[in-house]
BAROLO-363803 format. One record per residue: residue in three letters; x, y, z of N, C-alpha, C in turn. Coordinates in steps of 0.02 Angstrom, whole numbers, padded with zeros to 5 digits, always signed. Layout:
<recs>
ALAXYZXYZXYZ
...
</recs>
This chain:
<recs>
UNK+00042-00059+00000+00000+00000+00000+00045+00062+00000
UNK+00024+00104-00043+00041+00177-00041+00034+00236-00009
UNK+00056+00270+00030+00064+00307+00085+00011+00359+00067
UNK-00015+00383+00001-00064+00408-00026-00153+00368-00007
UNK-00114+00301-00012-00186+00224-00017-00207+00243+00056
UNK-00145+00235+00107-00161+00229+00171-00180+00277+00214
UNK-00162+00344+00171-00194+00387+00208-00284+00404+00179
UNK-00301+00378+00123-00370+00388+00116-00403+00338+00148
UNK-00370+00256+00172-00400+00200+00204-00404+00247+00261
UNK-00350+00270+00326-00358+00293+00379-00404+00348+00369
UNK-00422+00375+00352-00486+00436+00329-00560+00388+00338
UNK-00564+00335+00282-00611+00316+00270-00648+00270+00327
UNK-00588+00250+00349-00605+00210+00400-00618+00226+00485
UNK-00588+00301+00480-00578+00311+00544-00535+00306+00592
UNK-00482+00273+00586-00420+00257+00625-00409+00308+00667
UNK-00358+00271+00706-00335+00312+00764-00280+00361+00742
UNK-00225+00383+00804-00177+00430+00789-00123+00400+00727
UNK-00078+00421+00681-00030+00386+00652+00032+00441+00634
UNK+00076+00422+00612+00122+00462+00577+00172+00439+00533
UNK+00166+00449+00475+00222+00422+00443+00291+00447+00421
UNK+00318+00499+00472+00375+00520+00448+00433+00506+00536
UNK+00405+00481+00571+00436+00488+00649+00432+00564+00667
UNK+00423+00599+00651+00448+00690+00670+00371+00688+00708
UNK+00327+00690+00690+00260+00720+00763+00247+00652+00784
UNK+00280+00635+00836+00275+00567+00878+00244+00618+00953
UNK+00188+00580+00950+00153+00611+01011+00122+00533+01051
UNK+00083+00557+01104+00063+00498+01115+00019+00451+01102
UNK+00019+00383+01119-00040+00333+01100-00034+00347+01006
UNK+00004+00357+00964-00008+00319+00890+00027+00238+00878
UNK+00033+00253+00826+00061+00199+00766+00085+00238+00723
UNK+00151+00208+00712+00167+00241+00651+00247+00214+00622
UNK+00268+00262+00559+00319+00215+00510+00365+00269+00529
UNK+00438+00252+00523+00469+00304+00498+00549+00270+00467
UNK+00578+00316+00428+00644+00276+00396+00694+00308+00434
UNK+00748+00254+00463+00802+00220+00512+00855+00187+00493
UNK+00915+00218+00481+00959+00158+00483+00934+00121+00417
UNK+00928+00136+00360+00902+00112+00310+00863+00055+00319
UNK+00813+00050+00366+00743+00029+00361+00686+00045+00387
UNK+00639+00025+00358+00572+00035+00387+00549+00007+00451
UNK+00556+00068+00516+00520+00048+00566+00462+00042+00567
UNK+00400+00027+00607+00349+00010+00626+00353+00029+00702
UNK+00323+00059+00732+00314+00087+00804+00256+00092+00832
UNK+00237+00086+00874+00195+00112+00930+00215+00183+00986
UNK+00211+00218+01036+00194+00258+01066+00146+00260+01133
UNK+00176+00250+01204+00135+00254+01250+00102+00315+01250
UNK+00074+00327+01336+00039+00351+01339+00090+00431+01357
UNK+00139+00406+01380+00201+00454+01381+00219+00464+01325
UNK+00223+00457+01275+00265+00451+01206+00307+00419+01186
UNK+00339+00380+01231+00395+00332+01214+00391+00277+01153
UNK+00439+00291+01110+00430+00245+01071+00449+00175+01071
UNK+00426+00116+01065+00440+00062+01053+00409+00018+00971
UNK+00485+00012+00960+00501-00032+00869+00473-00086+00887
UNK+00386-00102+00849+00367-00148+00849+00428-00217+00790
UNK+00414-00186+00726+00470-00233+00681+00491-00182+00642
UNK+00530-00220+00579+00582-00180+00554+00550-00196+00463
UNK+00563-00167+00424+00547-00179+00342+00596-00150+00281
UNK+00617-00182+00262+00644-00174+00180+00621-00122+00151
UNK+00574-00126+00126+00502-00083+00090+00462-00039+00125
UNK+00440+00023+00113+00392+00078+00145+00314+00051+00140
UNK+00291-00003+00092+00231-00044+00060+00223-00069+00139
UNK+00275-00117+00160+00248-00148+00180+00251-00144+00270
UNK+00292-00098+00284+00298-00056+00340+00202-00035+00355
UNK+00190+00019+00293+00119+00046+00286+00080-00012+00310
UNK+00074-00073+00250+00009-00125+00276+00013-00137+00356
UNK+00094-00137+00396+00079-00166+00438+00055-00111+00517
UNK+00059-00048+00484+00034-00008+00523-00027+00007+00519
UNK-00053+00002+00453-00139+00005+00451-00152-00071+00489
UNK-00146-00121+00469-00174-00177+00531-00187-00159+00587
UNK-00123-00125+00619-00112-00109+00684-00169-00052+00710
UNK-00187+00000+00662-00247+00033+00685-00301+00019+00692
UNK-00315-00041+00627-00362-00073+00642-00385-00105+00699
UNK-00338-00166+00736-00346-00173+00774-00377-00147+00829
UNK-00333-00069+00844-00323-00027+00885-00417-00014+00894
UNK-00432+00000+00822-00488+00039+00838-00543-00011+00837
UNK-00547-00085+00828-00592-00148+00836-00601-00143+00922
UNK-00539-00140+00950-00530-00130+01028-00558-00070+01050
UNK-00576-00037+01026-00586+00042+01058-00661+00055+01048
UNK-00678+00029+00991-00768+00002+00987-00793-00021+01035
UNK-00741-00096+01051-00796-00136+01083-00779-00104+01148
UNK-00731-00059+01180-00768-00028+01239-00834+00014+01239
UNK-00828+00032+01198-00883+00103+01186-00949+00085+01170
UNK-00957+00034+01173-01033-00006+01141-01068-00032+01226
</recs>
């Protein structure tokens, strides 16, 4: 997916916080950023701290695995709210 794709999925869908460049890392997202010539994948407490979920070759596939991760995020955040 294309960083263009994923930002109209996160629109469409509603997702939570994200960022794809590491520079506005605030708290509670998901997000990508390029490292050491690869693609991190991150999370963000509630402090901001980051923790490197995994690592990627490709920016494609960094993306898919951070949209999952919102997904998730926000399947969980429903079923409180219901």
């Amino acid at each position: 997916m294309t960083k263009d794709e994923a930002i109209k999925v996160i629109r469409d869908e509603k997702l939570g916080k994200y960022s794809f460049d590491g520079q506005n890392i605030s708290e509670n997202l998901i997000g990508i950023r390029y490292l050491n010539n690869v693609w991190e994948v991150y999370s963000t407490s509630e402090k901001g701290n980051v923790e490197v979920i995994t690592t990627y070759e490709f920016q494609e596939k960094a993306i898919d695995h951070m949209i999952k991760g919102l997904r998730v995020e926000k399947r969980i955040k429903d079923r409180y709210n219901h």
